[in-house]
C-alpha positions as CSV (number, residue, x, y, z in Angstrom):
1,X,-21.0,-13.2,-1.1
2,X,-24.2,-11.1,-0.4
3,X,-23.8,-9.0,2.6
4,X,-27.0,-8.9,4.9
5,X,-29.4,-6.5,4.7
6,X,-30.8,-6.8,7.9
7,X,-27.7,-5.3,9.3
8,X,-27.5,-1.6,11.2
9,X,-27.5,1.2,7.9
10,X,-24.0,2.3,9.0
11,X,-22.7,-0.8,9.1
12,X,-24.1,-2.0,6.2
13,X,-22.1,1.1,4.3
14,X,-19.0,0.0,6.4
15,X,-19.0,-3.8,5.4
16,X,-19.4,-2.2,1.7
17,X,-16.7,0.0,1.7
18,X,-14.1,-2.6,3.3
19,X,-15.2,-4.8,0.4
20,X,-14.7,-2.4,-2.4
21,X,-11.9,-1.0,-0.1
22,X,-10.3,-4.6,-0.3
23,X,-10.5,-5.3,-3.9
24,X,-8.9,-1.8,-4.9
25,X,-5.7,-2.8,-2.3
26,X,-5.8,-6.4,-3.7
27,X,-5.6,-4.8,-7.5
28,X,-9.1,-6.7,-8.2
29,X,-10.1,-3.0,-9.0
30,X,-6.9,-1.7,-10.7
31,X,-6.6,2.5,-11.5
32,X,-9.4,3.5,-13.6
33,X,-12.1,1.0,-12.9
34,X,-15.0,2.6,-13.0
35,X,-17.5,2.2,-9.9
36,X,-21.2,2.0,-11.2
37,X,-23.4,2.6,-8.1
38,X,-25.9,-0.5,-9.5
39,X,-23.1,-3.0,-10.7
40,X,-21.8,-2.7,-6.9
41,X,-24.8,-3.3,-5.0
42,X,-25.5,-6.0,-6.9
43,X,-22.8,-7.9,-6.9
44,X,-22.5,-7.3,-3.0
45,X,-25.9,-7.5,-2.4
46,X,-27.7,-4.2,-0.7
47,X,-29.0,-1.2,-1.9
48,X,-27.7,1.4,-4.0
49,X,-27.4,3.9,-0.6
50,X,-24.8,1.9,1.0
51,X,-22.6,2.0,-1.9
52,X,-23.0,5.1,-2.6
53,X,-21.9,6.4,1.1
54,X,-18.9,3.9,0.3
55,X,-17.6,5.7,-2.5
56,X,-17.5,8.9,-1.1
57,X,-15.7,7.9,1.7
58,X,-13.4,6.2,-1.2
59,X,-13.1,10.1,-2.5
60,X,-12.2,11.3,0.8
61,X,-9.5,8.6,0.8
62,X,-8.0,9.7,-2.2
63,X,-8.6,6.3,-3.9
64,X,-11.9,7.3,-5.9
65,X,-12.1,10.4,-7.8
66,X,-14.8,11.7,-10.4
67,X,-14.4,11.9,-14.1
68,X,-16.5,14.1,-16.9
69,X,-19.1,11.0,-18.5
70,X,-17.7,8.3,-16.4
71,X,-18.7,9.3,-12.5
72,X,-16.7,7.6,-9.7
73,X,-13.7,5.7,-10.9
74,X,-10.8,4.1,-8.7
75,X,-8.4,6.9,-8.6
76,X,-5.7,6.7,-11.9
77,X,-1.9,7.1,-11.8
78,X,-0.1,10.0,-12.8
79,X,3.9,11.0,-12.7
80,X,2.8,13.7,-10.5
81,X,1.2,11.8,-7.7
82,X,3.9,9.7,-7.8
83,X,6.3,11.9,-7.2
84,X,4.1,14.0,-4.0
85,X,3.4,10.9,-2.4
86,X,6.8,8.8,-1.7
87,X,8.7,12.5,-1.1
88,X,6.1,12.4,2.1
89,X,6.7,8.8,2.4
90,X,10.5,9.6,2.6
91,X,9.8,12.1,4.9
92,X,8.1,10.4,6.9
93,X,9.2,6.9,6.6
94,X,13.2,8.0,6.7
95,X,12.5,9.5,10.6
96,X,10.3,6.3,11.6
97,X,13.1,4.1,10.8
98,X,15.5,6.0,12.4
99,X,13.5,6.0,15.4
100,X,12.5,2.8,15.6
101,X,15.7,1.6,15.4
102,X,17.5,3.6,18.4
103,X,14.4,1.4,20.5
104,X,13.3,-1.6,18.8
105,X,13.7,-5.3,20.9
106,X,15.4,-8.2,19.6
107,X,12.2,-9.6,20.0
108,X,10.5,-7.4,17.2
109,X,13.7,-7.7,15.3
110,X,13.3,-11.6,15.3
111,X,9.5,-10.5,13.7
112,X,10.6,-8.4,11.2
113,X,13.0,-11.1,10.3
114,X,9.8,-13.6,9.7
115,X,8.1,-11.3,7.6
116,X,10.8,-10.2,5.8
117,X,11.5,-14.3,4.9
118,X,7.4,-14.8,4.1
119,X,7.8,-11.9,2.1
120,X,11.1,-13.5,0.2
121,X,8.6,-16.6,-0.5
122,X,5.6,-14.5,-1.9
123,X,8.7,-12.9,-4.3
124,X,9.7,-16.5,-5.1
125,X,5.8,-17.4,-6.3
126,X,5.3,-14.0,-7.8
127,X,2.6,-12.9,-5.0
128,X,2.5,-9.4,-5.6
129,X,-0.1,-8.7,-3.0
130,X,0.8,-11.1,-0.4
131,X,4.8,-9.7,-1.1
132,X,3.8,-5.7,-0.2
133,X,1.3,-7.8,2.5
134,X,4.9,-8.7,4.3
135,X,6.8,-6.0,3.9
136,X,4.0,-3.4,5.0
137,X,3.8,-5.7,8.2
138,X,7.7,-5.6,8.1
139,X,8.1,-2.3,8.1
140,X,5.4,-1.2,10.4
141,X,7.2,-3.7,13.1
142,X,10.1,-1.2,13.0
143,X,8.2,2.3,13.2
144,X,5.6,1.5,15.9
145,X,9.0,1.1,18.0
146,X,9.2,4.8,17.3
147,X,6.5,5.1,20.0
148,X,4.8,7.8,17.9
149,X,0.9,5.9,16.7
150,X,-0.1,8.9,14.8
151,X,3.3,9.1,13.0
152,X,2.6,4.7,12.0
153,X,-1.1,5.8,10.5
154,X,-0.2,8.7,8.4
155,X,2.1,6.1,6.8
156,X,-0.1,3.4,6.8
157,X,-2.6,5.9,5.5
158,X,-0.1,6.4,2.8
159,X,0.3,2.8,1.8
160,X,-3.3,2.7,1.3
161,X,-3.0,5.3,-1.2
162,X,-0.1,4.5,-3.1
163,X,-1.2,0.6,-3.2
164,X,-1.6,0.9,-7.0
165,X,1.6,2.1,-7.7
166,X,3.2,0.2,-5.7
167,X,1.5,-3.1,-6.9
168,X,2.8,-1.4,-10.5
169,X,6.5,-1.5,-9.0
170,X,6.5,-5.3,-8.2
171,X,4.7,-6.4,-11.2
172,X,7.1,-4.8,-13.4
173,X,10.0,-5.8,-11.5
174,X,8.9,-9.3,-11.3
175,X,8.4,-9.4,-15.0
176,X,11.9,-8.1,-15.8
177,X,13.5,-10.7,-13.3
178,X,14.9,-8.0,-11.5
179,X,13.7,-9.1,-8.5
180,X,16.1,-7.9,-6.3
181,X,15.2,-4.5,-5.6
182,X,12.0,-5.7,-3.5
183,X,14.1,-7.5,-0.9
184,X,17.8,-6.4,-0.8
185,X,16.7,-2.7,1.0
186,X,14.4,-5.0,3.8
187,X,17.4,-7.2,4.0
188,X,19.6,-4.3,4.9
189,X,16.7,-2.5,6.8
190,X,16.3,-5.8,9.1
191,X,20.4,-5.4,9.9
192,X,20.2,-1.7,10.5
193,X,17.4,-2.6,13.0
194,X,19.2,-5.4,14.6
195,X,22.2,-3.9,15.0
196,X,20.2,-0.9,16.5
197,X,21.8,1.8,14.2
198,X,19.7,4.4,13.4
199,X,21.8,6.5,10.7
200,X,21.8,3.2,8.5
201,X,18.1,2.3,8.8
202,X,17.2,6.2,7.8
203,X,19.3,5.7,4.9
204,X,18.0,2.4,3.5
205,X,14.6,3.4,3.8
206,X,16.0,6.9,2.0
207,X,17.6,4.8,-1.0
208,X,14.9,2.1,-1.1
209,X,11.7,5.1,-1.6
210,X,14.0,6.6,-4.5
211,X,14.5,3.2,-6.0
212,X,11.1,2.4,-6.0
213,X,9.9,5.8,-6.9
214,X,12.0,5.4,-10.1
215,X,11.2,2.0,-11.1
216,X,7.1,2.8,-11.1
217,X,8.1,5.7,-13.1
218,X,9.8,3.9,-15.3
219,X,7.1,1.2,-15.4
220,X,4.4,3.9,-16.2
221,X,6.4,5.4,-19.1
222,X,6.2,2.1,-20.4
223,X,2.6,1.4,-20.0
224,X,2.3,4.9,-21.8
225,X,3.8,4.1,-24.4
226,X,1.4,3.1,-27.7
């Protein structure tokens, strides 16, 4: 749909970068797309300016970068991201659970318990996005009980930038039939957060990041591989 142009110039550029924002997170524009300036602001209707402002906020994100003969592209995968980006996400996620949990409600319990079961449906119907939809709400249930906002958006800062791998992760998991490993660690995690036992919920959010940094490793080798 064509976005107005009558609109204010810097909201114009904002409704452009959530929409190219929202098809890279929705894996319309998987890892390596390339973003043509022209292409973009015809499809969503506006000038070239607009999109251009959008993709350098993109950069600044981490989820655009520029390549020799290409220009901006959505930002590729590579072992080495991988690997920086869920050790801060253990970091980081490991001490939200464990604080979340010592002060989390039943009430937000019974909460993460309905996301955790939509997020068992979108498994069932092979919904990658709407299944990392559900557990990202699932999860963020438990650390804003931390108390600590800036704490909640780094993380959520580093979903956004890890939303290719992690859509990478379920896919391949989902075509091995080895779904298991994108619910069992919430199932625990949900427990640990009912039973308010901090030590258990820091370590199922430990072994759940190493699971899944090894299974998008693994699902990278593959997509290597000639």
């Amino acid at each position: 749909m064509a976005i107005s142009k009558r609109v204010e110039p810097t909201l114009l550029t904002d409704q452009v970068f959530a929409t190219i924002h929202a098809s890279i997170l929705s894996g319309d524009l998987p890892a390596g797309s390339r973003l043509k300036v022209r292409d973009l602001a015809e499809q969503v209707g506006t000038s070239v300016m607009p999109v251009r402002e959008a993709i350098r906020r993109l950069e600044e994100m981490g989820l655009a970068e520029r390549e020799p003969h290409k220009g901006a592209v959505v930002k590729s995968l590579s072992f080495e991201e991988l690997i920086h980006v869920y050790d801060v996400r253990r970091l980081l996620e490991t001490e939200a659970a464990r604080l979340g949990s010592e002060r989390i409600t039943q009430e937000d319990c019974d909460r993460m318990q309905s996301e955790y079961e939509l997020m068992r449906d979108a498994i069932r119907e092979q919904r990658v996005i709407d299944l990392l939809d559900h557990d990202e709400e699932m999860l963020a249930i438990l650390y804003q009980a931390a108390g600590n906002p800036v704490l909640l958006q780094m993380i959520r800062t580093l979903w956004q930038q890890c939303r290719a791998y992690k859509i990478v992760g379920a896919q391949g998991s989902l075509a091995a039939g080895k779904d298991d490993s994108l619910w069992r660690y919430q199932q625990d995690l949900v427990t640990a957060a009912r039973n308010g036992d901090p030590a258990a919920a820091a370590s199922v959010n430990e072994a759940s990041l190493v699971d899944a940094t090894e299974r998008i490793k693994a699902r990278l080798a593959e997509q290597a591989t000639p």
